[in-house]
C-alpha positions as CSV (number, residue, x, y, z in Angstrom):
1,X,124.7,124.6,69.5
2,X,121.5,123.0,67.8
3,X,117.9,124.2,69.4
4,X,116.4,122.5,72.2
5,X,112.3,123.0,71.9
6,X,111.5,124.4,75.3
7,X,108.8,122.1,76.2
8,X,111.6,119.4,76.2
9,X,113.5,121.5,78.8
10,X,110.0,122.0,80.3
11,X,109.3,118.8,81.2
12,X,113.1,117.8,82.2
13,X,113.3,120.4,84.9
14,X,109.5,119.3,85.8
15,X,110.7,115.4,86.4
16,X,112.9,116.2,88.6
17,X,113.1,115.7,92.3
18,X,113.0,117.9,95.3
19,X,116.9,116.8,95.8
20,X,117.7,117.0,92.4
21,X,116.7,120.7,92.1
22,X,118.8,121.0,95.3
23,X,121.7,119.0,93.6
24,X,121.5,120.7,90.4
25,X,121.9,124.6,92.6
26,X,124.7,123.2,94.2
27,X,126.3,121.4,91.0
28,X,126.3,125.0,89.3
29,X,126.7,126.8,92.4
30,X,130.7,127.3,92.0
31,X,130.4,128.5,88.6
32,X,127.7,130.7,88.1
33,X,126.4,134.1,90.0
34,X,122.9,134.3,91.0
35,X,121.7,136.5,88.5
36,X,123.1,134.1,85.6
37,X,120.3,133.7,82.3
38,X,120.4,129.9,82.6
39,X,119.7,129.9,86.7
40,X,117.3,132.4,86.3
41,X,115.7,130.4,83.4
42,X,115.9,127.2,85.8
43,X,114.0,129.1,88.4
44,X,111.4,130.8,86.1
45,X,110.8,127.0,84.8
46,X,110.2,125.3,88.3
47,X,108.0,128.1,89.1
48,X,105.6,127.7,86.3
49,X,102.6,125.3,86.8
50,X,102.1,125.3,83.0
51,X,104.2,125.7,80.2
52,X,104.8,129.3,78.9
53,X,107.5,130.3,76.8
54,X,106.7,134.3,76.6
55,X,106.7,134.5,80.0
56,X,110.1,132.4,80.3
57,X,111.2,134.8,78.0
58,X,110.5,137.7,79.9
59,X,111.8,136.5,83.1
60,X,114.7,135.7,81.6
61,X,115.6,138.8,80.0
62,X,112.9,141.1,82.1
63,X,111.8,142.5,78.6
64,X,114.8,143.4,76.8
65,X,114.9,142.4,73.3
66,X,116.4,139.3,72.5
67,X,117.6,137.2,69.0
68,X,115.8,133.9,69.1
69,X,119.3,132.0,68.4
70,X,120.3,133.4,71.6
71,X,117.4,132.2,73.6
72,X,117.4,128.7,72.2
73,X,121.3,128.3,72.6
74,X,120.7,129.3,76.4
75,X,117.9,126.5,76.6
76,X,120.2,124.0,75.1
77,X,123.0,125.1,77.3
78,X,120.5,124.9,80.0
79,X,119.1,121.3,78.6
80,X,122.6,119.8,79.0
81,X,123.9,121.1,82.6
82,X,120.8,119.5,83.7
83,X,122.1,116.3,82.2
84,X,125.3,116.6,83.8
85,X,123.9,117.4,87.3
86,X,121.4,114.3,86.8
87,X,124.2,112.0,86.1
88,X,126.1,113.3,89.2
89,X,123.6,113.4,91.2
90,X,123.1,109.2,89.8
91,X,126.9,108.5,90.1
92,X,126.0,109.0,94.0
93,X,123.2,106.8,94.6
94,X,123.5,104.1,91.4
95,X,125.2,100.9,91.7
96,X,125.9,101.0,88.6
97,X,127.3,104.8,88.2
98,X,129.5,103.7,91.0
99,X,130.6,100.5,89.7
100,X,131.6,102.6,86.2
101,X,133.4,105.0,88.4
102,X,135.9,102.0,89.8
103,X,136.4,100.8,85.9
104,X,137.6,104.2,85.0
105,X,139.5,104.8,87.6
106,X,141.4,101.9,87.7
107,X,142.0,102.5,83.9
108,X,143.3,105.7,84.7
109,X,145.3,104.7,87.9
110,X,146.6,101.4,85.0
111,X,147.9,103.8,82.6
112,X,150.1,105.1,85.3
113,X,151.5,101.8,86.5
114,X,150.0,102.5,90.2
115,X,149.2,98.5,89.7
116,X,148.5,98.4,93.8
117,X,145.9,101.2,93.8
118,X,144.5,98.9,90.7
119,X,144.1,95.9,93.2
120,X,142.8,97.9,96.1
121,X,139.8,99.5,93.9
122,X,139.5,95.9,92.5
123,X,138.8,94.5,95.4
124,X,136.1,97.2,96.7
125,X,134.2,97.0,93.1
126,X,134.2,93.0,92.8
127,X,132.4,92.9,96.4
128,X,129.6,95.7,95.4
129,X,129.0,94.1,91.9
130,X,128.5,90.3,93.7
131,X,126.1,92.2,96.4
132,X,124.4,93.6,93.3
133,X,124.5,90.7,90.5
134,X,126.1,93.2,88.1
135,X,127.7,89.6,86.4
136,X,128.5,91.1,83.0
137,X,131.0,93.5,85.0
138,X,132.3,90.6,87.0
139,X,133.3,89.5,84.1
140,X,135.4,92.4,83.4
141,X,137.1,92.5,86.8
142,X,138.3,89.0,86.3
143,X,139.9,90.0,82.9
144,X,140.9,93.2,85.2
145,X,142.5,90.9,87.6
146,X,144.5,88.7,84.8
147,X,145.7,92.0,82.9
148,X,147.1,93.5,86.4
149,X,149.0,90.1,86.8
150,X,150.5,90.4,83.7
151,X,151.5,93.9,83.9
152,X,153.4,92.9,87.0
153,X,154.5,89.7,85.4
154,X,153.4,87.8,88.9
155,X,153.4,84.1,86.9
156,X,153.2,82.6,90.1
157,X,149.9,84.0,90.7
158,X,148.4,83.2,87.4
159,X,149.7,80.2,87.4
160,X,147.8,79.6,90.9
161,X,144.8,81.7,90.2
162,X,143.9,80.8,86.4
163,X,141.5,77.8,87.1
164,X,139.9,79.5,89.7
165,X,139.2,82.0,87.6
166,X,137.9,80.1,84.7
167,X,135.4,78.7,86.9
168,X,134.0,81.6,88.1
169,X,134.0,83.2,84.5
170,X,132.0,80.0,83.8
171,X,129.5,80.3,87.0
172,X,129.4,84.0,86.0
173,X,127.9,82.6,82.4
174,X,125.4,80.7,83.5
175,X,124.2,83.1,85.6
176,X,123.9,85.6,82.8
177,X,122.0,83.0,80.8
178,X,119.8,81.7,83.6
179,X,118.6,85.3,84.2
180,X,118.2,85.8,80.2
181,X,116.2,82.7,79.9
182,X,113.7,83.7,82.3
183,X,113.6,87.4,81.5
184,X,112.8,86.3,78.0
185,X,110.4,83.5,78.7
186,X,108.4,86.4,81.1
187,X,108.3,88.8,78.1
188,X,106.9,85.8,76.0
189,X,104.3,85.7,78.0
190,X,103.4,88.8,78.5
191,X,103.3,89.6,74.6
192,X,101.0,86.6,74.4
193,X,98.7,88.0,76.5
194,X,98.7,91.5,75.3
195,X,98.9,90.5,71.6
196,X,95.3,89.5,71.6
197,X,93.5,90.5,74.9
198,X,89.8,89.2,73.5
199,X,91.3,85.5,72.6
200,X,89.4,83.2,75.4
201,X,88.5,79.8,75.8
202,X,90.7,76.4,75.0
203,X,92.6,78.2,72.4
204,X,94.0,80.4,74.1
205,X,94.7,78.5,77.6
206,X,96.5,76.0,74.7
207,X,98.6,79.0,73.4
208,X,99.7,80.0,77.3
209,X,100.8,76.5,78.1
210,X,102.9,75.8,75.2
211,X,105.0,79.0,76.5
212,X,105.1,77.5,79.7
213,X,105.4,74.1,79.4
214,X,109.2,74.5,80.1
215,X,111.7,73.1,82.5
216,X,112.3,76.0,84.0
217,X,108.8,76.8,85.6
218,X,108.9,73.1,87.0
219,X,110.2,74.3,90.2
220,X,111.8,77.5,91.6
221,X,115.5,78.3,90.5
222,X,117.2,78.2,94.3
223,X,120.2,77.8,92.7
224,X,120.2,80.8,90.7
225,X,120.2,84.4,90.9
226,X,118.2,86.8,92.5
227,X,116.7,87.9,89.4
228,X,116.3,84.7,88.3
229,X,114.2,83.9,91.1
230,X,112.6,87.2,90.3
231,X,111.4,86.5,86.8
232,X,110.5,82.7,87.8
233,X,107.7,83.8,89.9
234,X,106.5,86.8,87.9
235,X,106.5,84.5,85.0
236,X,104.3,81.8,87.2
237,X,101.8,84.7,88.7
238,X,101.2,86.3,85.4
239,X,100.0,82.7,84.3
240,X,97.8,81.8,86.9
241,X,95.9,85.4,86.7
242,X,95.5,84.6,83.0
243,X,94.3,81.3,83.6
244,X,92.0,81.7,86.9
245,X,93.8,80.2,89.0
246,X,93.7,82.8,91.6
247,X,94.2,81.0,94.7
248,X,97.7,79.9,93.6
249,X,98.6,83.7,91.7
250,X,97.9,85.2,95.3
251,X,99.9,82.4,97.0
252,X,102.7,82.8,94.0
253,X,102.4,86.6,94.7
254,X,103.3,86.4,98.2
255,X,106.3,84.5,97.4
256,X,107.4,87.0,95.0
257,X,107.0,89.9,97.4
258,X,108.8,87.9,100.5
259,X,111.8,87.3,98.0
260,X,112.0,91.1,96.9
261,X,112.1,91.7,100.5
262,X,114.5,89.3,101.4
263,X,116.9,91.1,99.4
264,X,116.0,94.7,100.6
265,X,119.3,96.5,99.1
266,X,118.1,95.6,95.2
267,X,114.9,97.5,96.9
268,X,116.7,100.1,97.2
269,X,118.4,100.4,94.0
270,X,115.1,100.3,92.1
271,X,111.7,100.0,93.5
272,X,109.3,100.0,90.1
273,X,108.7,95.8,90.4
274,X,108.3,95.9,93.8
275,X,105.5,98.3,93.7
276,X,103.9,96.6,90.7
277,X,104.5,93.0,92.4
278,X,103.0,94.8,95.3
279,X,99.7,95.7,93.7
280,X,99.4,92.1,91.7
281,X,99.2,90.9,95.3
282,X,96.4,93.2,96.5
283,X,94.3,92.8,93.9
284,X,94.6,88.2,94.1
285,X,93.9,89.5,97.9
286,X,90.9,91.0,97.0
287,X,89.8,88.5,94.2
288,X,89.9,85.7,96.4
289,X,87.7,87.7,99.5
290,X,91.2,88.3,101.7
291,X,90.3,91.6,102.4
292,X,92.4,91.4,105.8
293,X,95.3,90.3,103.9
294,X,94.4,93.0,100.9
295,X,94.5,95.8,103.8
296,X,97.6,95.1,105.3
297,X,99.6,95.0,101.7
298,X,97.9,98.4,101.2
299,X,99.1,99.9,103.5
300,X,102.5,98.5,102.9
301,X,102.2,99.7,98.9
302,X,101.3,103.3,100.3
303,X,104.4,103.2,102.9
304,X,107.2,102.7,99.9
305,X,110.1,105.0,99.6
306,X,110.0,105.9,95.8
307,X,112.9,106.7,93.8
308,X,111.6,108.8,91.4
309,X,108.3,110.5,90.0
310,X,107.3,107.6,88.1
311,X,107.6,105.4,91.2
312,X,105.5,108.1,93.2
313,X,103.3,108.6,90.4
314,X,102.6,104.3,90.3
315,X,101.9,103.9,94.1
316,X,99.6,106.9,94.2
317,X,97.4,105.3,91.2
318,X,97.5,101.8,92.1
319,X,97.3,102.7,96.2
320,X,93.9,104.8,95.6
321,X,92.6,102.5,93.1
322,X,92.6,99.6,94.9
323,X,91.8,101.7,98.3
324,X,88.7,102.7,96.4
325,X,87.7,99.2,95.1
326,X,88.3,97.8,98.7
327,X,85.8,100.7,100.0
328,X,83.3,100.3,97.7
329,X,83.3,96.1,98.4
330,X,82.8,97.0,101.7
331,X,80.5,99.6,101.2
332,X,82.4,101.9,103.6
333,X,81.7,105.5,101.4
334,X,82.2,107.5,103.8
335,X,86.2,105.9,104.1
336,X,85.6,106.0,100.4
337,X,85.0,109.7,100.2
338,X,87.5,110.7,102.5
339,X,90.0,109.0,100.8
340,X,89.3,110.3,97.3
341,X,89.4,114.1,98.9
342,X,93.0,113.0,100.1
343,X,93.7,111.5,96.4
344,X,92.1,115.0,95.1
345,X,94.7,117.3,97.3
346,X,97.7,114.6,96.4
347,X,96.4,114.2,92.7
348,X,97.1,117.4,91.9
349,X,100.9,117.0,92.2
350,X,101.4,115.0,89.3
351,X,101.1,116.4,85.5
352,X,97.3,116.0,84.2
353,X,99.6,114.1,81.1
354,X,101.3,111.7,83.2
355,X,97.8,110.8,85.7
356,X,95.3,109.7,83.3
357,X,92.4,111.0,85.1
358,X,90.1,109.1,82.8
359,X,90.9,105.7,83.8
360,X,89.1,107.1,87.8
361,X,86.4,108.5,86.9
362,X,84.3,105.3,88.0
363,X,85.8,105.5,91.0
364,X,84.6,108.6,91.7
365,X,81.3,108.4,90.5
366,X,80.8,105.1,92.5
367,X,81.9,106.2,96.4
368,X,79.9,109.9,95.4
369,X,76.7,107.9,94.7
370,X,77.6,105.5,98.1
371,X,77.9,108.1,99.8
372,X,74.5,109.6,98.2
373,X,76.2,113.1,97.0
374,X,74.3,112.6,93.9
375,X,75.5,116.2,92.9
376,X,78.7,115.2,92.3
377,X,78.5,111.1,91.3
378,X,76.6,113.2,88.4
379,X,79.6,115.2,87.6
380,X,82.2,112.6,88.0
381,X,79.6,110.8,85.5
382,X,79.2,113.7,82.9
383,X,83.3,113.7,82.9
384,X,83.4,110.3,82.3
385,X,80.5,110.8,79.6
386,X,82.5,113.5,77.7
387,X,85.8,111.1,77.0
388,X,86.7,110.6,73.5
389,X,85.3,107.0,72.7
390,X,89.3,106.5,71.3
391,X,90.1,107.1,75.5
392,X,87.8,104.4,77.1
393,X,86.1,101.6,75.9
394,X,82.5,101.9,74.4
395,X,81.1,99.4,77.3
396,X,82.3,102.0,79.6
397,X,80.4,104.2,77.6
398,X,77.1,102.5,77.3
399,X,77.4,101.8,81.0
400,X,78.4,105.6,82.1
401,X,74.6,106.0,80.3
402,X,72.8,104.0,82.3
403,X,74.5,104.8,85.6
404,X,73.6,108.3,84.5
405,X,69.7,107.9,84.4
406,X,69.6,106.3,87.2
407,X,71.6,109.2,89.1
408,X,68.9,111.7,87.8
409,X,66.3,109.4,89.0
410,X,67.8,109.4,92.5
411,X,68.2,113.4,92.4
412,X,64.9,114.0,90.9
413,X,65.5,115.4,87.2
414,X,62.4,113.6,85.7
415,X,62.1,116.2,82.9
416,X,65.2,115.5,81.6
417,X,64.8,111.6,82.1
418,X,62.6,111.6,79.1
419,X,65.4,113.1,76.3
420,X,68.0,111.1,77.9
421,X,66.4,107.8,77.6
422,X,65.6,108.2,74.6
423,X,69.3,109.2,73.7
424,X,70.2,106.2,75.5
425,X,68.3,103.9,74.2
426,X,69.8,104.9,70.6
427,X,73.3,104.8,71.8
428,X,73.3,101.5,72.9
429,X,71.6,99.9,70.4
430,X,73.3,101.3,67.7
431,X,76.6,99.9,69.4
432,X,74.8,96.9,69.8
433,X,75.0,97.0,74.2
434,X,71.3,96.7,74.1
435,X,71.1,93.2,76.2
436,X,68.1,92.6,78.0
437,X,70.0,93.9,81.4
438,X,69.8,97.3,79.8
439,X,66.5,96.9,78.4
440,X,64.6,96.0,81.5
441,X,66.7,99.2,83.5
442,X,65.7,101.9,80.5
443,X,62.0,100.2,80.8
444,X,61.7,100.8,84.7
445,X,63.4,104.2,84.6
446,X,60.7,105.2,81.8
447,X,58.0,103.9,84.5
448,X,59.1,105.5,87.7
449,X,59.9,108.6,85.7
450,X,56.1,109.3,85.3
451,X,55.1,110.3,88.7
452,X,53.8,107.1,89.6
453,X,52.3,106.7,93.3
454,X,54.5,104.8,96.0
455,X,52.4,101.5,95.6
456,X,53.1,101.7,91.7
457,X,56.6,102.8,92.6
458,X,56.4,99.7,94.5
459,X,55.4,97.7,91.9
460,X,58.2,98.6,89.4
461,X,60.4,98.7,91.7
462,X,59.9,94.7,92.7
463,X,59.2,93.9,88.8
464,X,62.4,94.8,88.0
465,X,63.9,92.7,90.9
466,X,62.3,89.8,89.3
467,X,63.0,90.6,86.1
468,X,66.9,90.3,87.4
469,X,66.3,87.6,88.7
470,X,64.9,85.8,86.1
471,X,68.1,86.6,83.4
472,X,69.7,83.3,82.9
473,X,73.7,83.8,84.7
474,X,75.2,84.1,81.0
475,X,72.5,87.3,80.0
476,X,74.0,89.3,83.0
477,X,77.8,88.4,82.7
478,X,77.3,89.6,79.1
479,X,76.7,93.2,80.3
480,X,79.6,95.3,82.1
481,X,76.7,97.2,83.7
482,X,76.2,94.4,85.8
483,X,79.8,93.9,86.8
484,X,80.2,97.6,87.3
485,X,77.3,98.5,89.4
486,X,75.4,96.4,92.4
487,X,71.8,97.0,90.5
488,X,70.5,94.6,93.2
489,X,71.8,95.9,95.9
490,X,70.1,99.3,94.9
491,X,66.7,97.6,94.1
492,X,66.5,95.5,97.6
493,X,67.4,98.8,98.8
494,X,64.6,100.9,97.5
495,X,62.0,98.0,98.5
496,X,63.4,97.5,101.8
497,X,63.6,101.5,103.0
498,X,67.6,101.3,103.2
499,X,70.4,103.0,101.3
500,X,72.7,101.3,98.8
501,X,75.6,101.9,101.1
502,X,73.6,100.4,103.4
503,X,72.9,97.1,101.6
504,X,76.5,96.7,100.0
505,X,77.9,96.9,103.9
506,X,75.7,93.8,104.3
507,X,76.0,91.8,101.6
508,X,79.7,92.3,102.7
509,X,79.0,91.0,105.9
510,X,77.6,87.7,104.7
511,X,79.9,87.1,102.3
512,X,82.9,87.7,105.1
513,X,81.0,85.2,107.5
């Protein structure tokens, strides 16, 4: 039996479910005493929080000595009855396990001339692969259905039934292709777009429409199948994000997610789009100021079944991120804060590998300095400062800098201010961030970092609100900073006596008016 690295086991065992752990006892339960090496491994693996092999080792054996070969064919042996519980444990929930099922068994009940029992599970199968689109095996049944004629040489049937029959092989066809055409026009899309993320302007709106510019994204495929429709107005949303067009990608969005529902049995054979399609919709909800909307498809998003750890694992990250950009819009941090103690306790669920911490850090950072716990919207900050550079952009970078003097501004820490603007300064314009957005911040910190009185705090404080003010529109777009952090929200803020919570809840307010 070839070796089976543990951490491969490791992370098998990890990925499964609560009821497949329960499955996989029961699968083995008839066969193997409770004391067996391989149950005993099982149990010592689901037990550990981080991978160990010694210790497996030792639980296994309870520190006898052991040949290697020996531990690494129990693994593998271990590795594959895993397999084989996961695949029954599939055969009872899967369409498709269960339409394979039908195709071997009526081969087997074939073989033995029971040509009855061959129509009977015929029948059954034919109605759960139409409920389900499976139109490649629909296919097969027909075939399935001529062959059992044959064998029973009923002429009178094929003679009745053969041009029924090659129409519906035909219909069957076109389906296949329909849904082919639009899954590969989708993924020609989305390549384009991914292919060269920077490309902007007339060039690349040019490159988008020759994709599109296609009869079959004149109008939606009513005709067609399910998934057809599917890809139709993933295909049109992904567009209109691409291109701006944001009022029709929400509108396009909602279409797509009333269609997925319409059909809620596909739903519950696989969930993934649904919760993607789900959060495309949230976030056109919340670039287009819908936050009503925005909150009630959050709520749905966080109220899906998943079915399985990657579906649990997607609506926890897109849930709390876009329940964290929706708190800090509205400037609600305390929401904000409550929610990411909830994501904290939740978070810690998943694998570190699988969660990407990283990509929350500003999150974090943002609601803790909302909420003025300065303490920790500096940690959150120094976590997101110590990121290899190969992890997150270097604009997040420059901008995590920033953000970071102005937190020890707010907590006091003006004997540090002077190293780290000076380190800042370097950073950024060696990277070449150094727009005059930055310049005037690093030029105001230096200011109010000397002790100055409250008039002269004053002072800076409403230079650099003019100095904001007075950056053409195309200056300030060119710096993330800007687009990360409400710098005048803080600044009106500071002159008016008022928190930046305070001041973000009502700028919210007039925009909602």
């Amino acid at each position: 039996m070839p070796k089976t690295p543990s951490n491969k086991l490791f992370n098998l065992i990890k990925s499964m479910s609560g009821s497949e752990k329960r499955y996989f006892k029961v699968f083995v339960g008839s066969h193997a005493n409770k004391d067996s090496k391989y149950l005993r491994l099982f149990d010592a693996i689901e037990a550990q929080e981080e991978f160990d092999d010694e210790v497996l080792k030792n639980e296994v054996y309870q520190g006898k000595p052991v040949q290697s070969r020996k531990y690494s064919e129990l693994k593998g042996y271990l590795y594959d009855l895993c397999l084989k519980s996961l695949q029954g444990y599939d055969e009872k929930t899967s369409v498709d396990y269960k339409l394979r099922h039908y195709l071997q068994s009526m081969q087997v009940l074939f073989r033995r001339s029971h040509f009855s029992d061959c129509q009977d599970l015929l029948s059954k199968a034919r109605k759960l692969a139409y409920k389900y689109e499976r139109f490649t095996v629909l296919i097969d049944m027909l075939g399935w259905e001529k062959q059992l004629a044959y064998a029973k040489s009923d002429i009178d049937y094929l003679d009745e039934a053969l041009d029924r029959i090659e129409t519906e092989e035909q219909h069957l066809q076109q389906q296949l292709t329909s849904i082919s055409a639009y899954r590969n026009l989708f993924f020609r899309l989305l390549v384009s777009l991914r292919k060269d993320a920077s490309l902007t302007g007339p060039e690349f709106r040019k490159r988008l429409a020759d994709i599109v510019d296609t009869p079959l994204l004149q109008q939606p495929p009513e005709s067609d199948a399910h998934q057809a429709q599917i890809y139709y107005y993933r295909t049109l949303s992904i567009y209109q994000l691409a291109t701006g067009d944001l009022l029709a990608f929400k509108s396009s969005s909602e279409q797509l997610i009333e269609l997925m529902e319409s059909k809620p049995h596909f739903l519950n054979e696989d969930v993934s789009e649904y919760i993607s399609a789900l959060s495309n919709l949230i976030m056109g909800c919340g670039r287009v100021g819908d936050y009503e909307a925005l909150e009630v498809y959050l709520e749905k998003l966080r109220q899906v079944k998943p079915l399985s750890q990657d579906d649990e694992l997607k609506i926890h990250r897109q849930y709390y991120q876009n329940k964290f950009s929706l708190c800090i819009a509205k400037g609600d941090f305390k929401e904000g804060l409550s929610a990411l103690q909830t994501h904290l306790r939740e978070r810690s669920h998943f694998d570190n590998d699988l969660f990407e911490t990283n990509t929350f850090y500003y999150y974090y950072f943002h609601i803790s300095f909302g909420a003025e716990a300065y303490d920790d919207a500096l940690s959150y900050l120094n976590d997101w400062l110590n990121l290899s550079t190969t992890v997150e952009r270097q604009e997040l970078q420059g901008t995590a800098r920033i953000l970071n003097l102005i937190v020890h501004f707010e907590l006091g820490n003006y004997v540090l201010l002077d190293s780290l603007i000076r380190s800042t300064y370097r950073y950024l314009k060696k990277r070449e961030q150094l727009h005059d957005v930055e310049r005037e911040i690093i030029s105001f910190i230096r200011k109010a970092a000397g002790s100055p009185s409250k008039h002269e705090l004053k002072v800076a404080y409403e230079s650099l609100k003019g100095a904001f003010e007075q950056l053409p529109q195309t200056e300030r777009a060119k710096s993330f900073f800007v687009r990360a952090f409400d710098m005048m929200a803080w600044l009106e803020g500071k002159l008016e006596g008022k928190s930046y919570g305070e001041m973000i809840r009502r700028k919210f307010k007039e925009r909602s008016r």
